[in-house]
C-alpha positions as CSV (number, residue, x, y, z in Angstrom):
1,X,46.3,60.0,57.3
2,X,45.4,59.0,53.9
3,X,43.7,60.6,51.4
4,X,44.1,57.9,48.3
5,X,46.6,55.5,47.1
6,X,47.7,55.4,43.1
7,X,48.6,52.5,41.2
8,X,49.2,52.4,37.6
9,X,47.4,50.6,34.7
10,X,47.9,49.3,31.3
11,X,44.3,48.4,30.7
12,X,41.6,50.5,32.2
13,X,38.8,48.2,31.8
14,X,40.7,45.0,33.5
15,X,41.6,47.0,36.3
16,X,37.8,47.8,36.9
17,X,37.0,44.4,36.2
18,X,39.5,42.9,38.7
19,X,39.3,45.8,41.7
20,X,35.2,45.6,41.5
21,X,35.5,41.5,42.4
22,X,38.2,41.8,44.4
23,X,37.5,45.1,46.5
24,X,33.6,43.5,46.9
25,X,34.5,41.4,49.5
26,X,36.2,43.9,51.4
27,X,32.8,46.7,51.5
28,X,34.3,48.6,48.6
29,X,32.3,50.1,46.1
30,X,33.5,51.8,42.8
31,X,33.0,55.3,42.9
32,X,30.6,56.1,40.2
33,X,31.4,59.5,37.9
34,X,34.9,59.3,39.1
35,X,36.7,60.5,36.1
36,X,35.1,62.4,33.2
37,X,38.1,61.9,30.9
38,X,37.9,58.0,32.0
39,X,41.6,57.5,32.7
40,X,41.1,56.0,36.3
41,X,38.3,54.3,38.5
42,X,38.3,55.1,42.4
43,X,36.6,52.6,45.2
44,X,36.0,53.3,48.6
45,X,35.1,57.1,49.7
46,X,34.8,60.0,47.5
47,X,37.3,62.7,47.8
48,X,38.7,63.4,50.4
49,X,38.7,59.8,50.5
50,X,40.2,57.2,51.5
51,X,40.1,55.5,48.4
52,X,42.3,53.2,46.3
53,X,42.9,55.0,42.5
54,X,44.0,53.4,39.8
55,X,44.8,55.4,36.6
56,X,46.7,54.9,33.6
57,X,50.0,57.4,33.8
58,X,49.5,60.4,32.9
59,X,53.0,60.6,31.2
60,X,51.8,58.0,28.7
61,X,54.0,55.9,29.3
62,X,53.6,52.2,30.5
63,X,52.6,51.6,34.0
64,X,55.0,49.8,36.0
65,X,55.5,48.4,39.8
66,X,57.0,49.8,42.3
67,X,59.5,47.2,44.0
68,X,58.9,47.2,47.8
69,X,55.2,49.1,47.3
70,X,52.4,46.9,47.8
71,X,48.8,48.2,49.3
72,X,47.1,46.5,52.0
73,X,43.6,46.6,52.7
74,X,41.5,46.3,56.2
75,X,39.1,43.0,56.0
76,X,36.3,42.6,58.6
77,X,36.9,39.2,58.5
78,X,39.4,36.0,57.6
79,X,36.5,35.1,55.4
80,X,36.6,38.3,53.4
81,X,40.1,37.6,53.4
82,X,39.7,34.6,51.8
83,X,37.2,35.6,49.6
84,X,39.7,38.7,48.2
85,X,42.4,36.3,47.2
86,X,39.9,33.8,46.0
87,X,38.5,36.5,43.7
88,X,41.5,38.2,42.9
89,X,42.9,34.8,41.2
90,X,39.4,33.9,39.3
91,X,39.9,37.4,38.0
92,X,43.6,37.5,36.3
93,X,45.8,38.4,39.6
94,X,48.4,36.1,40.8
95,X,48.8,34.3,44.4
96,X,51.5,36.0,46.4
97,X,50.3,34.2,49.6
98,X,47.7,32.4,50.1
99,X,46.0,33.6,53.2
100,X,46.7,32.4,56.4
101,X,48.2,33.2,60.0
102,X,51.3,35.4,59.9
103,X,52.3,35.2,63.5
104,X,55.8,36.9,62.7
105,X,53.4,40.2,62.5
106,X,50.8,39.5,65.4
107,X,49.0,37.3,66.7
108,X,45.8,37.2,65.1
109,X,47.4,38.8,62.1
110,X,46.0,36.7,59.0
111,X,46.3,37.9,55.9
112,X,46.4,36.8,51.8
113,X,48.3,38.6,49.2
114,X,48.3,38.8,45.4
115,X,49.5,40.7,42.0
116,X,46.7,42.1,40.1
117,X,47.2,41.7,36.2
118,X,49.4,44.5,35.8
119,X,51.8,43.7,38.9
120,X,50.7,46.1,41.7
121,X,51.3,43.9,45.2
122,X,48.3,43.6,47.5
123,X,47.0,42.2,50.3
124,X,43.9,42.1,52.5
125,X,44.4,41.6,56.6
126,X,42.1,40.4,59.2
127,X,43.8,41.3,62.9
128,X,40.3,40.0,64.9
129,X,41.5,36.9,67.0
130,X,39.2,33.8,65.0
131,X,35.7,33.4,65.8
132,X,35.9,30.0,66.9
């Protein structure tokens, strides 16, 4: 359904900084050679994607959050859920929830969600039942 999702930036270079550690964990790679004018960085697949972009506006004005948007991304595993959270706070983003079961949306539904350092919501979800 998807071919990428946007999110504004203020800083460029944080944003790689904080989607390469946090995105590792995941599978997802920075797209190398994304941008020639380097405005934006891209991980996941190449066009025609999927792939999360994030770009400063091209309006010039200051990136801002939208209220109700947040991105949520597909984890393999509740330990690669743990590990995005984990490396989304070492790397300037803010605990929105720390992960865990969210039975109000599924059973095996366990998820962690954070702010990166400009704002934009996130979360990384797990739905395999636990290994135990």
């Amino acid at each position: 359904m998807f071919s990428y999702v946007s999110l504004g930036t203020c800083d460029l270079a944080r944003a790689m900084r904080f989607y390469d550690a946090v995105l590792s964990p995941l599978g997802h790679a920075r797209i190398e050679d994304y941008d020639p004018e380097d405005r934006s960085a891209a991980w996941g697949q190449d066009d025609p994607g999927p792939h999360l972009w994030v770009t400063q506006p091209f309006d010039g004005q200051p990136a801002s959050v939208g209220n109700g948007t947040m991105v949520s991304f597909l984890a393999e595993s509740r330990a690669a859920v743990d590990a995005f959270h984990a490396a989304a706070l070492a790397h300037g983003g803010t605990d929105e929830g720390t992960p865990g079961l969210r039975p109000q949306y599924g059973p095996h539904f366990y998820a962690g969600y954070v702010r990166d350092p400009d704002g934009n919501k996130l979360n990384a979800v797990c739905y395999r039942p636990s290994p135990d």
